[in-house]
C-alpha positions in Angstrom: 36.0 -5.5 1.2 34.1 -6.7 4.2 30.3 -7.4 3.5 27.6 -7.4 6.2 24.7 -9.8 5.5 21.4 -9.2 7.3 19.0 -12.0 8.1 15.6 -10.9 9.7 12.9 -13.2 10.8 10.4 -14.1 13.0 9.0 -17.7 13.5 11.0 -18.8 10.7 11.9 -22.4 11.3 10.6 -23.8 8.3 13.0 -22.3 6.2 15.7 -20.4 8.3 17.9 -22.8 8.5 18.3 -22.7 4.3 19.2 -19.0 4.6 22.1 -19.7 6.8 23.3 -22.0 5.3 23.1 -20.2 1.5 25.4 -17.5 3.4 27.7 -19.7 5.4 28.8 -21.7 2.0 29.4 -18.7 0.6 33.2 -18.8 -1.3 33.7 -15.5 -0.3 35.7 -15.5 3.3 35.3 -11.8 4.6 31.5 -12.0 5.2 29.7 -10.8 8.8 26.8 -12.3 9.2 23.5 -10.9 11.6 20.7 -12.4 12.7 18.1 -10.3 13.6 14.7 -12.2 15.4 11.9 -10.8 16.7 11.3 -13.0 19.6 10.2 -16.3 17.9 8.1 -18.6 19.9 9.0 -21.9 17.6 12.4 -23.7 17.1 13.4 -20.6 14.9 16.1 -20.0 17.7 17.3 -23.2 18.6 18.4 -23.8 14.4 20.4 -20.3 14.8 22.2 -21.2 17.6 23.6 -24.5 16.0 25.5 -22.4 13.5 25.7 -19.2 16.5 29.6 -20.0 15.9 29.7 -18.6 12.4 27.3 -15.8 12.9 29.2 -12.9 14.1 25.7 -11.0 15.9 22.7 -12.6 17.2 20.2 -10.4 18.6 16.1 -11.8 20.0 14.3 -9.5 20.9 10.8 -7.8 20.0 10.9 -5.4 17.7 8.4 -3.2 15.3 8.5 -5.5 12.3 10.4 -6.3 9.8 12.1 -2.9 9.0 13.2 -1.8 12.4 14.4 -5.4 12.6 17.0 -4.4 9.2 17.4 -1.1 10.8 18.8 -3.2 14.0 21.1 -5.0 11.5 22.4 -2.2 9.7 23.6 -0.5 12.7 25.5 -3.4 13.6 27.0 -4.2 10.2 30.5 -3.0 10.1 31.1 -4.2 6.4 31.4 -1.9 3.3 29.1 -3.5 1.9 25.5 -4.5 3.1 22.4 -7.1 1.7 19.9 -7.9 3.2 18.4 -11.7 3.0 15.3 -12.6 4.1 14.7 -15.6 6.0 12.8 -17.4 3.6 15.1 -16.6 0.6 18.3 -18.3 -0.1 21.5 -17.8 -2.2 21.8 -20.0 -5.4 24.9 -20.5 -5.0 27.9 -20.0 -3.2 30.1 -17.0 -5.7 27.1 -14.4 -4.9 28.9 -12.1 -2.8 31.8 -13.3 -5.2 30.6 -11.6 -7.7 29.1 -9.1 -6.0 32.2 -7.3 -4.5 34.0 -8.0 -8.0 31.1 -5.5 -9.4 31.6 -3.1 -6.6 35.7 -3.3 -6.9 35.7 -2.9 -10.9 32.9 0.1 -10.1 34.4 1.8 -7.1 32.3 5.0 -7.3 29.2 2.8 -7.1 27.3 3.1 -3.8 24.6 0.4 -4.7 24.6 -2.8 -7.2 21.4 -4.0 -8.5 20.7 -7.9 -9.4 18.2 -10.1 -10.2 15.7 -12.7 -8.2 13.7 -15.6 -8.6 10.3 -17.0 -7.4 10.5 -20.6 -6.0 7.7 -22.8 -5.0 8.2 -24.5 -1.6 8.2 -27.8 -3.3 10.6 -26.7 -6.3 13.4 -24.5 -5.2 15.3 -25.1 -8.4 13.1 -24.5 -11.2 11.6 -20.4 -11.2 8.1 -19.7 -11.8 9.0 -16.2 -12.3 11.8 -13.9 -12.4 12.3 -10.3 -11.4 15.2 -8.3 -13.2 17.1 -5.1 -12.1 19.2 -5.2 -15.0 16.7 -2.5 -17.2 15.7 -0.5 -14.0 15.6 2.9 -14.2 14.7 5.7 -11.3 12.1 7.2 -13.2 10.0 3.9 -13.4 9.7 4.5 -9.4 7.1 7.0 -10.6 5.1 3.5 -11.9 5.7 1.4 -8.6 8.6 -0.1 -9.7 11.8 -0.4 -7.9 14.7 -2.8 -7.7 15.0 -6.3 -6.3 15.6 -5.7 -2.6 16.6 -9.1 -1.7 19.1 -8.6 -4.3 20.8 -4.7 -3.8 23.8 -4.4 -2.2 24.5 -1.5 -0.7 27.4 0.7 0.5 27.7 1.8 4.2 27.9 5.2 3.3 24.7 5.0 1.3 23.0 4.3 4.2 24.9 7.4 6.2 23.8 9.0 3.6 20.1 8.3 2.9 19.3 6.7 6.3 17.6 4.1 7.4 14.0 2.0 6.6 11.1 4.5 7.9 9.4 2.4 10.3 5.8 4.0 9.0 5.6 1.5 6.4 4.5 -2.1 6.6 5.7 -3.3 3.2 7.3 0.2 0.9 10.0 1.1 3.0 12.4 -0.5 0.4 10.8 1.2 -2.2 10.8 4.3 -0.2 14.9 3.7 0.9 15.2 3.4 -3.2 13.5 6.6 -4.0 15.3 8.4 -1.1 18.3 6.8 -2.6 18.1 7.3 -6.3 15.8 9.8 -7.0 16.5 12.4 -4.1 19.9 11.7 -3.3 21.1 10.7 -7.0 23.4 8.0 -5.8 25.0 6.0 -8.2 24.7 2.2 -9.1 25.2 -0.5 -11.1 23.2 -3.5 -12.7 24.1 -7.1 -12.8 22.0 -8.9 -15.0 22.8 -12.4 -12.5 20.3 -14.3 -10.0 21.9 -13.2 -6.6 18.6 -14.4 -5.0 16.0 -17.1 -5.1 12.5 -16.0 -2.7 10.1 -18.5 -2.4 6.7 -17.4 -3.0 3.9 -16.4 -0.4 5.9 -13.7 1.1 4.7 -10.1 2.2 5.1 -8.6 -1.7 3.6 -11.9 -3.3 0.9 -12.8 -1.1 -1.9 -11.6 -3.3 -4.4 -8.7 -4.4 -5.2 -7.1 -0.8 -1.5 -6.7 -0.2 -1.0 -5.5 -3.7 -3.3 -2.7 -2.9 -1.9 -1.6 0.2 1.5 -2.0 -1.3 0.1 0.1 -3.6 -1.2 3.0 -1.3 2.2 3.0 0.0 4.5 3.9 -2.9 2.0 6.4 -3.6 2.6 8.1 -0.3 6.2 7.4 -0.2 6.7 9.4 -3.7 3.9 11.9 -2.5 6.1 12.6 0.7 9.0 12.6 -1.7 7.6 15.2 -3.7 7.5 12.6 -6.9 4.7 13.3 -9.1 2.3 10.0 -9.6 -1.1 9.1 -9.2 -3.1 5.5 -8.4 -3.2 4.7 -12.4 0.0 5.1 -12.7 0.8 2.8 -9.9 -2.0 0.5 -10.5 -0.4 0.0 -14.1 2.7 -2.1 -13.1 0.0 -4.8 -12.4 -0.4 -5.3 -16.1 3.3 -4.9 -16.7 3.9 -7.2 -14.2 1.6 -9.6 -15.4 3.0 -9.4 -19.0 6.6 -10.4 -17.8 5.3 -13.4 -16.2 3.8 -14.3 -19.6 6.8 -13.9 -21.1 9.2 -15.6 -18.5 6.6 -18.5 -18.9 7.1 -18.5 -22.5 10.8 -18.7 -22.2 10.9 -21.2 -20.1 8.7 -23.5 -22.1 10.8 -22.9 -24.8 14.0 -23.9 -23.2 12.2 -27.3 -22.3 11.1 -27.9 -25.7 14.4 -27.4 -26.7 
């Protein structure tokens, strides 16, 4: 199985160059790698173009943000299998897409797999301050706001035939809106990995505090309106708690592991 790997960004030269390389150390060795970049004015381009041998497509170029910039990739991916990596999250290791197209061959009539991430700090990118899990995802918590890992869903090339591509009407639920499209309309089916596929280092779009929760928030609510889902603000609101619970409870964890 060929797997496409997208990398968006956009002035990304403080951490781009840890994405690449988290994908070009990968063990796996039929992997096709894209670079999409919106036109960066720093050194984001100059640290592509010292690996531009081992990525197969490069493309610069303005775009509408950073869904029409996955939209770009996924019509250049040519793999069976696509992820999408963000340019400020990295692989923890290099049997990730390993493991991942072992999932997807054991479970051929899969169209996506769902794994876990963690939350790194800048100055720790070993030790997690949080987690996020797919592994006890279900579609009908998309009615709540939740949905799975995007950094960590792989995702077959007919899925996306299928479903179609990130609406560009959305600034930061068009995931969440692929997933319901996905799952929920379409009834595709998946898997769960209960593994780390990704580590995403904090301050990001989805974990920049309680204004973008909010508009997050306004989103999934029109995403499952326009999807004919039936929610409400509480409802949506209410993952906040749950949210805040799991962190709790990750925090627990791993104090308990240290005291051990």
């Amino acid at each position: 199985m060929k797997v496409s790997i997208i990398t968006v960004c956009y002035n990304s030269s403080q951490y781009i160059r840890s994405a690449i390389d988290s994908v070009l150390s990968q063990s796996y060795n039929d992997i096709e790698y894209i670079v999409i970049d919106g036109g960066s004015s720093d050194e984001t381009i100059k640290i592509i173009q010292e690996r531009a041998r081992d990525i197969q497509h490069i493309i610069s170029e303005p775009d509408e943000g950073i869904y029409d910039a996955m939209n770009k990739g996924v019509a250049l991916a040519t793999g069976e299998i696509i992820g999408v990596l963000n340019s400020d999250d990295f692989y923890p290791n290099s049997n990730v897409i390993s493991d991942v197209v072992d999932v997807f061959k054991k479970h051929a009539d899969i169209d996506l797999l769902l794994g876990n991430v963690d939350f790194v700090s800048a100055e720790n990118l070993v030790k997690p301050v949080r987690g996020y899990s797919s592994f006890k995802f279900s579609p009908w918590k998309m009615r709540f706001g939740f949905l799975p890992a995007h950094p960590a869903a792989f995702v077959k090339r007919n899925a996306y035939d299928c479903v179609g591509l990130y609406k560009l009407g959305y600034q930061t639920a068009a995931d969440f809106d692929f997933f319901v499209r996905a799952l929920i309309t379409h009834k595709l089916k998946y898997s769960t990995l209960d593994m780390v596929l990704v580590r995403m280092r904090l301050g990001g779009a989805s974990t920049s505090g309680l204004k973008a929760y909010w508009a997050s928030s306004k989103e999934i609510l029109r995403s499952l309106d326009e999807n004919k889902i039936s929610s409400n603000i509480l409802f949506v609101l209410s993952r906040l708690l749950v949210k805040a619970f799991q962190m709790f409870l990750f925090r627990c964890k791993s104090l308990g592991k240290h005291n051990a």
